[in-house]
ROSE-4610 file (N, C-alpha, C; in Angstrom, 1 decimal, always signed):
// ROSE-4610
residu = [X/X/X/X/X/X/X/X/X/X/X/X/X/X/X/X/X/X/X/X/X/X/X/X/X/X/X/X/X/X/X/X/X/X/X/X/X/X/X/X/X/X/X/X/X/X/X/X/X/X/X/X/X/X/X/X/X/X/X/X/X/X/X/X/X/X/X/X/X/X/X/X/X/X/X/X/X/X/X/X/X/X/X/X/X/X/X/X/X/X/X/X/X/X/X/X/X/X/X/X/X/X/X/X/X/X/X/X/X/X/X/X/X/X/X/X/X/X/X/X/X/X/X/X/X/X/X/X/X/X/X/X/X/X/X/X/X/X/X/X/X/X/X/X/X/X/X/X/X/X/X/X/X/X/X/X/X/X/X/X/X/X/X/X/X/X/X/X/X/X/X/X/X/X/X/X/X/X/X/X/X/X/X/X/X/X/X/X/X/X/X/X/X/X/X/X/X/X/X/X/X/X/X/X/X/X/X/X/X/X/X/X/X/X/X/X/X/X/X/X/X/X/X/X/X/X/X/X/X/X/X/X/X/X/X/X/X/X/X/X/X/X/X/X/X/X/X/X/X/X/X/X/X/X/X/X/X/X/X/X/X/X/X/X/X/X/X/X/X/X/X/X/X/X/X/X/X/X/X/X/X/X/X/X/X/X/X/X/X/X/X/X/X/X/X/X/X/X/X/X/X/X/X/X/X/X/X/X/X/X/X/X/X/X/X/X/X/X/X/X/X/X/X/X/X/X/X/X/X/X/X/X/X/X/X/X/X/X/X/X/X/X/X/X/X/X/X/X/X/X/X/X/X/X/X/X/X/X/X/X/X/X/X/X/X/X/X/X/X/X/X/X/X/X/X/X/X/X/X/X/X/X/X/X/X/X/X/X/X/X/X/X/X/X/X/X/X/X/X/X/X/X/X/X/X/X/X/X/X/X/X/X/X/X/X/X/X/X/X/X/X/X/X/X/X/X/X/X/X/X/X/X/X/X/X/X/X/X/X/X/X/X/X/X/X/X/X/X/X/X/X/X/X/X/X/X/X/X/X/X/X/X/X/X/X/X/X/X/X/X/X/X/X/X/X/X/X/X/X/X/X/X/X/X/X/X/X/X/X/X/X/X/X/X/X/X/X/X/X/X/X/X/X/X/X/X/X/X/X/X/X/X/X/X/X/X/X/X/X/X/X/X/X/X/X/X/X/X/X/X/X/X/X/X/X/X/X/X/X/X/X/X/X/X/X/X/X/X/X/X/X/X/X/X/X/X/X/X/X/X/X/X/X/X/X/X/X/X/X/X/X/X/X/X/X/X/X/X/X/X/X/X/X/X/X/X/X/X/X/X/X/X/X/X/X/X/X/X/X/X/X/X/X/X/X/X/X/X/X/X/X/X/X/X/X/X/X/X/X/X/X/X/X/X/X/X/X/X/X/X/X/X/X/X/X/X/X/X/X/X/X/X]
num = [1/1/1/2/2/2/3/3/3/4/4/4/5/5/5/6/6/6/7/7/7/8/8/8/9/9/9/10/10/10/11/11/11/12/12/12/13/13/13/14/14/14/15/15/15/16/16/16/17/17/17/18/18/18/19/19/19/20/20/20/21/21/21/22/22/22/23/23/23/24/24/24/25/25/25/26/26/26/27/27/27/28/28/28/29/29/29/30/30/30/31/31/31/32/32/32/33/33/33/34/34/34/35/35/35/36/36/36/37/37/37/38/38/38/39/39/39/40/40/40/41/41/41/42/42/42/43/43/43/44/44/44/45/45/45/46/46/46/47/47/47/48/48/48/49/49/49/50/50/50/51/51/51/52/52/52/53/53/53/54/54/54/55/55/55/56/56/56/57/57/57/58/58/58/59/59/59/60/60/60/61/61/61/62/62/62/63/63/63/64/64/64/65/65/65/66/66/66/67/67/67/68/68/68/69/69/69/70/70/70/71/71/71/72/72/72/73/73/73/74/74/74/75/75/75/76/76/76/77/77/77/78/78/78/79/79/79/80/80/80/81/81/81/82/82/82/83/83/83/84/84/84/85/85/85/86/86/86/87/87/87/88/88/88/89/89/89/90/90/90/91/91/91/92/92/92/93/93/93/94/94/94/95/95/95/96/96/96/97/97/97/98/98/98/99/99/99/100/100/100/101/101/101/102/102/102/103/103/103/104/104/104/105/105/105/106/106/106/107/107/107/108/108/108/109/109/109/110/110/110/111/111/111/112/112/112/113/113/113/114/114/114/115/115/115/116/116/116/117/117/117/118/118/118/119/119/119/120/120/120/121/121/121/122/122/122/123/123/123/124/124/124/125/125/125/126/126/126/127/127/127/128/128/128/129/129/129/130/130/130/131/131/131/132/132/132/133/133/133/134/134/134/135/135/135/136/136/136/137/137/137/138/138/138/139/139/139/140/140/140/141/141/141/142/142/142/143/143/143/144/144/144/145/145/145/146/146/146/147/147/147/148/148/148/149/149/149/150/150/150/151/151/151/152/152/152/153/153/153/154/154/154/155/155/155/156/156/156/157/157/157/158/158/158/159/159/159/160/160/160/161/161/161/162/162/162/163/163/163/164/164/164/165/165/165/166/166/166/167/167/167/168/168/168/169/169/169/170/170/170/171/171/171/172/172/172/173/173/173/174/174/174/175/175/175/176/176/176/177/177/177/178/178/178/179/179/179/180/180/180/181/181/181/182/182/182/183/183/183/184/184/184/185/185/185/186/186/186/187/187/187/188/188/188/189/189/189/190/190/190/191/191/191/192/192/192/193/193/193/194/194/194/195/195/195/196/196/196/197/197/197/198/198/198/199/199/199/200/200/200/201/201/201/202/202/202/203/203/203/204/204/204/205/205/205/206/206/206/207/207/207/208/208/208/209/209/209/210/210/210/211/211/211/212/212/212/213/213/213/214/214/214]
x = [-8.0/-7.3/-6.0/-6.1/-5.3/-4.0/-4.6/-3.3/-2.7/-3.3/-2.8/-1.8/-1.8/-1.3/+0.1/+0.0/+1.0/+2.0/+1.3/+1.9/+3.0/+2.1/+3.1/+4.0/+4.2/+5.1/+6.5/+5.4/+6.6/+7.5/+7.1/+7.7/+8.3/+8.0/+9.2/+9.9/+9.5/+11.1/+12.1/+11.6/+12.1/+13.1/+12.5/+12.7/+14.2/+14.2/+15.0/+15.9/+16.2/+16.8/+17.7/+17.3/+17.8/+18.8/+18.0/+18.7/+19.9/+19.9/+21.4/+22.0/+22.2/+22.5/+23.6/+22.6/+23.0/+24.0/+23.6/+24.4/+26.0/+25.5/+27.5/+28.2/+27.4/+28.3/+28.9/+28.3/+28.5/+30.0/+29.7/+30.7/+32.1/+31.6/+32.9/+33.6/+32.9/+33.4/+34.6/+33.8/+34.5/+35.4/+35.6/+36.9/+37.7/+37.8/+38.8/+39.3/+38.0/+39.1/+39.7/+39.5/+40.3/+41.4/+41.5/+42.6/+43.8/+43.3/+44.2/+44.6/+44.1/+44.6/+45.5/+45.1/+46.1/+47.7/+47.3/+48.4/+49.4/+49.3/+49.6/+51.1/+50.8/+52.4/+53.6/+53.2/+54.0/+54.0/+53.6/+53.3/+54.9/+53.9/+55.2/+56.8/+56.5/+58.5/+59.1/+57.7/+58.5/+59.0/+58.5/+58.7/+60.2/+60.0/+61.6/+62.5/+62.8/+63.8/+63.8/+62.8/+63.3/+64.3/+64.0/+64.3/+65.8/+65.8/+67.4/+68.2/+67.7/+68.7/+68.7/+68.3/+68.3/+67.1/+66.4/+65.1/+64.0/+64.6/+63.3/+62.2/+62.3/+61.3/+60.5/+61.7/+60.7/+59.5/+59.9/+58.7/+57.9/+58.2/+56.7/+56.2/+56.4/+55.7/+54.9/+55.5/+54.7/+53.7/+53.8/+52.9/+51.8/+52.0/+51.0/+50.2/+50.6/+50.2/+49.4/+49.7/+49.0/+47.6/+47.7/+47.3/+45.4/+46.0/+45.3/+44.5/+44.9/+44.5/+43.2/+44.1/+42.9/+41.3/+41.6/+40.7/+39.6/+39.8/+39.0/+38.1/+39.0/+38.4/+38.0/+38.1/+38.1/+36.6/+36.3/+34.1/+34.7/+33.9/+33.7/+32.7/+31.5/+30.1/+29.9/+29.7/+28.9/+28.1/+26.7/+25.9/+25.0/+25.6/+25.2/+23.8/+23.8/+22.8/+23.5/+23.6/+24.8/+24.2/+23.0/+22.5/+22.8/+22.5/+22.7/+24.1/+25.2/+26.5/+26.8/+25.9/+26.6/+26.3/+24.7/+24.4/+24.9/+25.1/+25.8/+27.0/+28.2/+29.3/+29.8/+29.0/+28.6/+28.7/+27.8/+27.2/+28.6/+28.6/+30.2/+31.3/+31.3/+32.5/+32.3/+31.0/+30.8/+30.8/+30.6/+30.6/+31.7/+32.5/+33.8/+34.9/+34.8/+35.6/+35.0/+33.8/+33.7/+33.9/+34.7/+35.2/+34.1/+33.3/+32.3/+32.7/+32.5/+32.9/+31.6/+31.9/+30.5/+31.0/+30.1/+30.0/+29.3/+28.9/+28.3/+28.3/+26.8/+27.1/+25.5/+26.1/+24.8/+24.8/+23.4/+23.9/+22.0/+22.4/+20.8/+21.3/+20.7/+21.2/+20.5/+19.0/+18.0/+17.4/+16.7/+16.2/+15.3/+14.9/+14.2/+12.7/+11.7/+10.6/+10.4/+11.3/+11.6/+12.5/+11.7/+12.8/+14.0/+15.0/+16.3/+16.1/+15.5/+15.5/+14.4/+13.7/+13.1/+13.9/+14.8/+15.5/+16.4/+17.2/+18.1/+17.7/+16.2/+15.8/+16.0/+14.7/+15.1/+16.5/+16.9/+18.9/+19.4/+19.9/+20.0/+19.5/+17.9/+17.7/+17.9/+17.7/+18.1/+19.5/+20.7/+21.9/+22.3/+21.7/+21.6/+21.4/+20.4/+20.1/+20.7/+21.6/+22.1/+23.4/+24.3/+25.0/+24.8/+24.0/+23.6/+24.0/+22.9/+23.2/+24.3/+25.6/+26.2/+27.4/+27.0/+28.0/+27.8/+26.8/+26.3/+27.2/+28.1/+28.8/+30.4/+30.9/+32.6/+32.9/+33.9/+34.4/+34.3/+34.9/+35.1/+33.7/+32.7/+31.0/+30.6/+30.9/+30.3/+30.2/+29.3/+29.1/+27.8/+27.6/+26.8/+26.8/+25.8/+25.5/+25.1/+24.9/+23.9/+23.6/+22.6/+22.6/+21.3/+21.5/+20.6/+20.9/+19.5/+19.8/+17.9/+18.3/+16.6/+15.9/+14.9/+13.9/+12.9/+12.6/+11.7/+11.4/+10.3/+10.4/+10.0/+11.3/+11.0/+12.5/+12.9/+14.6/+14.4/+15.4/+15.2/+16.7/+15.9/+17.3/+17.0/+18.4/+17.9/+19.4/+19.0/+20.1/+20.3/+20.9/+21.5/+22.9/+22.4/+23.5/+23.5/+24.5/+24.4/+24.0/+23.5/+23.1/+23.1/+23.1/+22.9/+21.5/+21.4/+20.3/+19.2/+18.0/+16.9/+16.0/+15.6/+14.7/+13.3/+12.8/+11.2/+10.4/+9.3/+8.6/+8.4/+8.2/+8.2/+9.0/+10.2/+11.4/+12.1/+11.6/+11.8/+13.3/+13.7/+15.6/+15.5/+16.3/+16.6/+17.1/+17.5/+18.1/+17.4/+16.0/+15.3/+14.3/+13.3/+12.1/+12.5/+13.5/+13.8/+14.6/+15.2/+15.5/+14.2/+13.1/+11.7/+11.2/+11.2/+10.5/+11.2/+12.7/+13.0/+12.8/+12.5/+12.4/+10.8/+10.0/+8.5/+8.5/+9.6/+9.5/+9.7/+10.7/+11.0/+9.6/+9.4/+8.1/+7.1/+6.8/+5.7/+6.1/+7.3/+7.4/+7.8/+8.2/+7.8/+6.2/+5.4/+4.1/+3.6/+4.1/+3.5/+3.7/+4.7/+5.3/+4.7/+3.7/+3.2/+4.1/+5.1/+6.1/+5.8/+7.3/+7.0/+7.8/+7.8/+9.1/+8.5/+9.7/+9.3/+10.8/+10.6/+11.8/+11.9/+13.4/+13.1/+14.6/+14.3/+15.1/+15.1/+16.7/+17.7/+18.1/+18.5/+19.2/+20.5/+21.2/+22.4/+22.5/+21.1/+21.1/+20.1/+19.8/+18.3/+17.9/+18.0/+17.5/+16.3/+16.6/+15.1/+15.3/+14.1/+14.3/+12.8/+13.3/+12.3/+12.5/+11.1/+10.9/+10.1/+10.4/+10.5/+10.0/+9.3/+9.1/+9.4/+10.0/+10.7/+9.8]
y = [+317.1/+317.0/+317.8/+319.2/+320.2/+319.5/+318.9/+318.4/+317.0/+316.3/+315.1/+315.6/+316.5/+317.3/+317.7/+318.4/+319.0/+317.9/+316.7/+315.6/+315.3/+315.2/+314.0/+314.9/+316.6/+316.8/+316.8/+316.7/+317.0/+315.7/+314.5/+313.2/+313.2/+314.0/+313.9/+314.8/+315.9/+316.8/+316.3/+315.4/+314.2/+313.3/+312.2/+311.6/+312.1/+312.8/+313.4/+314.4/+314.7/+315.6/+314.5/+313.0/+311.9/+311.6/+311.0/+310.5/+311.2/+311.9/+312.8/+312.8/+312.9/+313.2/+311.5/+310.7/+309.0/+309.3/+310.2/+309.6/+310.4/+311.5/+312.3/+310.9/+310.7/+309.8/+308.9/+308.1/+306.7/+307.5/+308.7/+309.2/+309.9/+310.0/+310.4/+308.8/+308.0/+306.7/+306.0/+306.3/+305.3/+306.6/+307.7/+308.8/+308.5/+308.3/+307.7/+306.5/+305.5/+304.4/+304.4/+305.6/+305.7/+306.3/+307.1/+307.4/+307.1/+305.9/+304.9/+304.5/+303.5/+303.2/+303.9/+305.1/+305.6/+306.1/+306.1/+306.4/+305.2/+303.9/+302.5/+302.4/+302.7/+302.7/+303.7/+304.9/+306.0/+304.9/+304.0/+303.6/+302.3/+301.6/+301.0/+301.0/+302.9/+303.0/+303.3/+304.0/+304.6/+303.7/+302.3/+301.1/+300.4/+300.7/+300.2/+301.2/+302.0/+302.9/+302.9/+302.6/+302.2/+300.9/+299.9/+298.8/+298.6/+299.8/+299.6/+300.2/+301.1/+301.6/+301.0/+299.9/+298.9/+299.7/+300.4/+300.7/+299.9/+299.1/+298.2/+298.3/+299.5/+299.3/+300.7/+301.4/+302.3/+302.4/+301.0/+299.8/+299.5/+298.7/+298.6/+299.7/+300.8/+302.0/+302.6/+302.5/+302.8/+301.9/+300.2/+299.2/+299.6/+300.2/+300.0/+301.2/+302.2/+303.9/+303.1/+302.3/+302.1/+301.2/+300.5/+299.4/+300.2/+301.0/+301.8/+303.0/+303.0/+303.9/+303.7/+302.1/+301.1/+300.8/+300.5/+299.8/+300.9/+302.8/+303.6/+303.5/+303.4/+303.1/+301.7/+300.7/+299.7/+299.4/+298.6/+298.0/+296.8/+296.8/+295.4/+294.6/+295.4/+294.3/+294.3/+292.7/+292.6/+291.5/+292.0/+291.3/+290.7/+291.1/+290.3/+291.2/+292.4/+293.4/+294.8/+295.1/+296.4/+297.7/+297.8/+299.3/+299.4/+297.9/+297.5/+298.1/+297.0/+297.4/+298.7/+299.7/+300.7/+301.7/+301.9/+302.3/+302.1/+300.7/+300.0/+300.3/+300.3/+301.1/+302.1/+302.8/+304.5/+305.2/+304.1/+304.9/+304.2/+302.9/+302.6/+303.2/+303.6/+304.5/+305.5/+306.3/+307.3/+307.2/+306.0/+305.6/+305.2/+304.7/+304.5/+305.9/+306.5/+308.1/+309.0/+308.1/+308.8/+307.6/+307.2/+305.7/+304.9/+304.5/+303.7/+302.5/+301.3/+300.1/+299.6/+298.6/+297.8/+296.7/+295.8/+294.5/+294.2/+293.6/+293.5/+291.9/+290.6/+289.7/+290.0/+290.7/+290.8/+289.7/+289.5/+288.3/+288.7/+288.8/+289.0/+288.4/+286.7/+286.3/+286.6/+286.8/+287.1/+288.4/+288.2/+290.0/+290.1/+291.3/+292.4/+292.7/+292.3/+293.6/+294.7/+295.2/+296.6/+297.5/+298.3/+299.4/+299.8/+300.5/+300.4/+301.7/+303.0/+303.5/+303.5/+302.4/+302.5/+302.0/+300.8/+299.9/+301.0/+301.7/+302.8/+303.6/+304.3/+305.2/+304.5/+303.1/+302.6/+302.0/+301.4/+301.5/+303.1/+303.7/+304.5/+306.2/+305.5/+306.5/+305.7/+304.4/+303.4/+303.5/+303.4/+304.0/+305.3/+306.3/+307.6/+307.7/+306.9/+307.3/+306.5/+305.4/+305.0/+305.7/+306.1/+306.8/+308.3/+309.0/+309.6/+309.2/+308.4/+307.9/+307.2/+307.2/+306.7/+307.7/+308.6/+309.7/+310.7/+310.3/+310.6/+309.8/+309.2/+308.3/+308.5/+308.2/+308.3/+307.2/+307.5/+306.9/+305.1/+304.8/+303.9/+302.3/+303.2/+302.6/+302.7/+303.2/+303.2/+301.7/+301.2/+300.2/+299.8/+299.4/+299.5/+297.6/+297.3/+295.7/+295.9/+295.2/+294.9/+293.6/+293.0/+291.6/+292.1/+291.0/+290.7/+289.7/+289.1/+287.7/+287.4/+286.1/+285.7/+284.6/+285.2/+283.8/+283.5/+282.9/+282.5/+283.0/+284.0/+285.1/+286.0/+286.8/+287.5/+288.3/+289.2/+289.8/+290.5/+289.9/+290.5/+290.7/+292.0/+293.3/+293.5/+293.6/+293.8/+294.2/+295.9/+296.9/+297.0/+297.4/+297.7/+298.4/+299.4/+300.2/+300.7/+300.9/+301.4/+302.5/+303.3/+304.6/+305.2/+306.1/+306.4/+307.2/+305.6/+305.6/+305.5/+305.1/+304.9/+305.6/+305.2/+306.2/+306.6/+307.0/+307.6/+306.5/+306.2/+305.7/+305.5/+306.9/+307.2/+306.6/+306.5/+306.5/+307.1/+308.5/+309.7/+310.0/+310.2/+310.5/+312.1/+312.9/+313.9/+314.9/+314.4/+315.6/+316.2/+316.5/+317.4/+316.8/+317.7/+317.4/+316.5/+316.9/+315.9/+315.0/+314.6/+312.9/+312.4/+312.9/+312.4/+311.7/+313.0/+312.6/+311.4/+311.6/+310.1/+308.7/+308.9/+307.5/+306.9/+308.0/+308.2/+307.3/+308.1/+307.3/+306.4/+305.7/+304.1/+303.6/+303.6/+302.9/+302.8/+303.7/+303.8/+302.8/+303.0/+302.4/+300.8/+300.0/+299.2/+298.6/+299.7/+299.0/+299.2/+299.9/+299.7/+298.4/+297.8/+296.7/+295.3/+295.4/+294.8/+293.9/+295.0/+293.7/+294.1/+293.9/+294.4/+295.3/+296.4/+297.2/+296.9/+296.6/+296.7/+297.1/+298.3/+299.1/+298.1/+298.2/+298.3/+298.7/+298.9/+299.8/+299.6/+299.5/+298.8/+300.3/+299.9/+301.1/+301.5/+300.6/+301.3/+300.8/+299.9/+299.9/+300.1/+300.3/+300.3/+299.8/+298.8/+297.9/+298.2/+297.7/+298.1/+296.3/+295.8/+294.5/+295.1/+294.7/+294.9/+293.7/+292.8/+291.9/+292.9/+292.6/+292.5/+291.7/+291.5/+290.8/+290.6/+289.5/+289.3/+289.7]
z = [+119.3/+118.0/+118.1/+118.7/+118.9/+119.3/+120.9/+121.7/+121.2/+120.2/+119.6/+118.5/+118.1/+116.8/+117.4/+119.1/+120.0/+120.3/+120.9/+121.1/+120.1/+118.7/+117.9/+117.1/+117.3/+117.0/+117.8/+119.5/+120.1/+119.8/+119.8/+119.5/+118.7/+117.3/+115.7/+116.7/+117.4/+117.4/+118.5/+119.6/+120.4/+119.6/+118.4/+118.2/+117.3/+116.5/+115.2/+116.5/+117.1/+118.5/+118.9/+119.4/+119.7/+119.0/+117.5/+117.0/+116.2/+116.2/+115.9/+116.8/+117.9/+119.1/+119.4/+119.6/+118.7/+117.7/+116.4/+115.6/+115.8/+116.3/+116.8/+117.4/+118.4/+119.3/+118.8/+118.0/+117.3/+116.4/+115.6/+114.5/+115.5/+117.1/+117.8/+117.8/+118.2/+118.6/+117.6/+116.1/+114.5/+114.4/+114.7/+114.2/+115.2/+116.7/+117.4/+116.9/+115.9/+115.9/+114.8/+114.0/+112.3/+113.3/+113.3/+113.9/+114.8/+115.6/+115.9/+115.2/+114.3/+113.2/+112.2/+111.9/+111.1/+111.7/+112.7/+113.7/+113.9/+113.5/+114.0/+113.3/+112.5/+111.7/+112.6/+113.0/+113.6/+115.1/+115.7/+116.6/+116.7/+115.6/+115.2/+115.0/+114.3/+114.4/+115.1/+115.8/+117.7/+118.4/+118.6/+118.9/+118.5/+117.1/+116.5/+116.5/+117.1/+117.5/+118.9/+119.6/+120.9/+121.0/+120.3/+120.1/+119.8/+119.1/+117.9/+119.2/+120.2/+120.9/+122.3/+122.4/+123.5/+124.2/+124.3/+125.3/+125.5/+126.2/+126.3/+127.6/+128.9/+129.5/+128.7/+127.3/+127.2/+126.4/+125.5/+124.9/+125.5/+127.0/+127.7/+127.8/+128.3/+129.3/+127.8/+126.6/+125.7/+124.9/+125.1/+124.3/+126.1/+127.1/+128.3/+127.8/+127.1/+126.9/+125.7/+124.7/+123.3/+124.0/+124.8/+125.5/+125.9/+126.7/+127.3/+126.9/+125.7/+124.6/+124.0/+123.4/+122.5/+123.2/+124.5/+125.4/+125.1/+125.0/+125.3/+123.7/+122.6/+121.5/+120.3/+121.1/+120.2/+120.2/+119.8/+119.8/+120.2/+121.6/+122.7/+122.7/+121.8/+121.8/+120.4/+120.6/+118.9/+118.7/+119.4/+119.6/+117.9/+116.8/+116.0/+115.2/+116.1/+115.3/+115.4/+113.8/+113.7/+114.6/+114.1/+114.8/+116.6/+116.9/+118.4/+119.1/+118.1/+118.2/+118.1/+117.4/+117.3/+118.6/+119.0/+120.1/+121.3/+121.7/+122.8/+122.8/+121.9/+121.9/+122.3/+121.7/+121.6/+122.8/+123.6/+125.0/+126.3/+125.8/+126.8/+127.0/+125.9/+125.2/+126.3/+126.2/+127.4/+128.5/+129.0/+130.6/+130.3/+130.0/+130.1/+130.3/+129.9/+129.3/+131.1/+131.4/+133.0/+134.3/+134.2/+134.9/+135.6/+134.8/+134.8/+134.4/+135.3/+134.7/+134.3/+133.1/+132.4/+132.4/+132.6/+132.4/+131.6/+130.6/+128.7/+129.0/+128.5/+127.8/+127.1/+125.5/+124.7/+123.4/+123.0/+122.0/+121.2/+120.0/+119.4/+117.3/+117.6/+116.4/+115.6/+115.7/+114.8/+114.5/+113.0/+113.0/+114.0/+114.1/+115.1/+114.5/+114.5/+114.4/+114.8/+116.0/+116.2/+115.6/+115.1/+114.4/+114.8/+114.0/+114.6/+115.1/+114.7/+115.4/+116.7/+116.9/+118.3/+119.0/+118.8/+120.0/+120.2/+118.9/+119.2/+120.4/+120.6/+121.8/+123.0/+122.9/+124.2/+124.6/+123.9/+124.7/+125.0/+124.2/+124.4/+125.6/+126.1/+127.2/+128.1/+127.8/+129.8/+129.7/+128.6/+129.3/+129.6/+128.9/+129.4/+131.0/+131.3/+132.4/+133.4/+133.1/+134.2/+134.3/+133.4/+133.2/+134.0/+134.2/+134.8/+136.4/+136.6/+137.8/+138.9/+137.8/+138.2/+138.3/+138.0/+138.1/+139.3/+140.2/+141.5/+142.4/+141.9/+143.1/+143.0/+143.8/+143.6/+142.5/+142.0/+141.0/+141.1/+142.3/+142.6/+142.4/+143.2/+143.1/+142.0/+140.6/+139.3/+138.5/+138.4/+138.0/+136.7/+135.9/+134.5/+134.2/+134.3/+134.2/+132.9/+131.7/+130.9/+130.0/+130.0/+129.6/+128.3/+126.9/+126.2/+125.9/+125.4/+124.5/+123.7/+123.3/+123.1/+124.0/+124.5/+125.2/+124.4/+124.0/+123.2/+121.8/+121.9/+120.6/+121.3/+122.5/+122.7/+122.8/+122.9/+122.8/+124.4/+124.9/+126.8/+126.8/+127.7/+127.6/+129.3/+130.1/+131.6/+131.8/+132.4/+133.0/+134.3/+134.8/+136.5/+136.1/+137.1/+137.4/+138.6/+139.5/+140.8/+140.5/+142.0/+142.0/+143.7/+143.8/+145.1/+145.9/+146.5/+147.5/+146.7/+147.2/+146.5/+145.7/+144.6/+143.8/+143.9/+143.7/+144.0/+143.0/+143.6/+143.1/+141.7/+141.2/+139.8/+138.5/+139.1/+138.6/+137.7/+138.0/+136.8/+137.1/+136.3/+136.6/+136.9/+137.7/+138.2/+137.9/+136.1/+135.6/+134.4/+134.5/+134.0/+133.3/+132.6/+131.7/+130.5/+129.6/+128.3/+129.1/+129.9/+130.2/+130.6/+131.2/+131.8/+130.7/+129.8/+128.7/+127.7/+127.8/+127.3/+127.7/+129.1/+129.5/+129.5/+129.2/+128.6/+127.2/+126.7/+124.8/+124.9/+125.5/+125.9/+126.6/+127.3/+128.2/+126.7/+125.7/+124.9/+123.7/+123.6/+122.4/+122.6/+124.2/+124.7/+124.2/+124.5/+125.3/+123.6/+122.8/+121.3/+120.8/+120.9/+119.9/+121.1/+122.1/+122.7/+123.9/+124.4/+125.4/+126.8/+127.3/+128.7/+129.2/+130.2/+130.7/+132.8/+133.3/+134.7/+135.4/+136.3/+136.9/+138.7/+139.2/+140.6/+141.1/+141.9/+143.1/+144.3/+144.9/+145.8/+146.5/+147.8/+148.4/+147.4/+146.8/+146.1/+144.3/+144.3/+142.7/+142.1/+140.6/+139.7/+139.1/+138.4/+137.3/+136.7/+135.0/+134.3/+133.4/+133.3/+132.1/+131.2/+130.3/+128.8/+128.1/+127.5/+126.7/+125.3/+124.5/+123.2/+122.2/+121.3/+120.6/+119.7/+119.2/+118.0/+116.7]
């Protein structure tokens, strides 16, 4: 009873630890993009004073500087479930900001029987953790796959991200007890809502797929 008591606090102080953690990110992500925005007008006069004084490659070199700006803060996925979009964003934003390239085709037209904040944990620790993993490699090899959609009535979600060299059996991530333990909370809260999680591992990549139940 003791250790069941130990357990499920440690899980509120897991879960509420997370999700703030989630929610900074998401709130760094929407202040860079206020910000852009409020900035767009000052954007625009710079522009038309280059203009008025014949500068025109100094227009490009600065619509390439605004260009390149945007890309780090705009929302790329909008898979049609807000809490989704906001997670998935959130954490791009982060692999992106460490030159991680992602490739994204997510799509989820229907409600969820999974809580927002469970899908919140499990997205959020499998990109944690490939994110991690991917920062083990030169810039160049950083690579982040992610696909969702619906098969039937079920919501299948399947990650890959390179990594370097193969992983242990286990497939415990390397960088300490609370990522262990996140990728724990994910597996459980999979196997609660009755789906499936199965990991595998390539000499240079990792993939996880999870089915879901609508």
């Amino acid at each position: 009873m003791l250790l069941d008591k130990l357990v499920k606090k440690r899980v509120a102080s897991f879960e509420k630890e997370i999700l703030q953690k989630y929610y900074t990110e998401v709130e760094t992500m929407y202040a860079k993009m206020r910000g852009w925005r409020h900035d767009y007008r000052h954007h625009i006069q710079t522009m038309k004073v280059h203009a008025a004084n014949g500068e025109y490659e100094e227009i490009v070199k600065y619509l390439d500087m605004l260009d390149e700006d945007l890309t780090n803060v705009e929302t790329v996925i909008k898979t049609g479930n807000r809490m989704t979009d906001a997670i998935l964003n959130s954490k791009l934003s982060l692999a992106a900001e460490r030159g991680i390239r992602v490739k994204a085709e997510t799509k989820i037209p229907v409600a969820l029987s999974v809580s927002e904040l469970d899908l919140c944990i499990i997205i959020g620790n499998l990109l944690d953790n490939a994110i991690e993993a991917c920062m083990e490699l030169p810039q160049e090899e950083r690579l982040i796959r992610i696909y969702m959609e619906m098969k039937g009535n079920y919501l299948y979600l399947a990650l890959t991200n390179t990594a370097g060299g193969k992983k242990k059996k286990s497939f415990q991530t390397t960088k300490g007890e609370g990522h262990g333990f996140g990728l724990a909370r994910a597996d459980a809260i999979v196997k609660k809502y009755g789906g499936y999680i199965t990991r595998a591992s390539e000499d240079e990549a990792f993939s996880t797929e999870v089915l879901l139940p609508q």
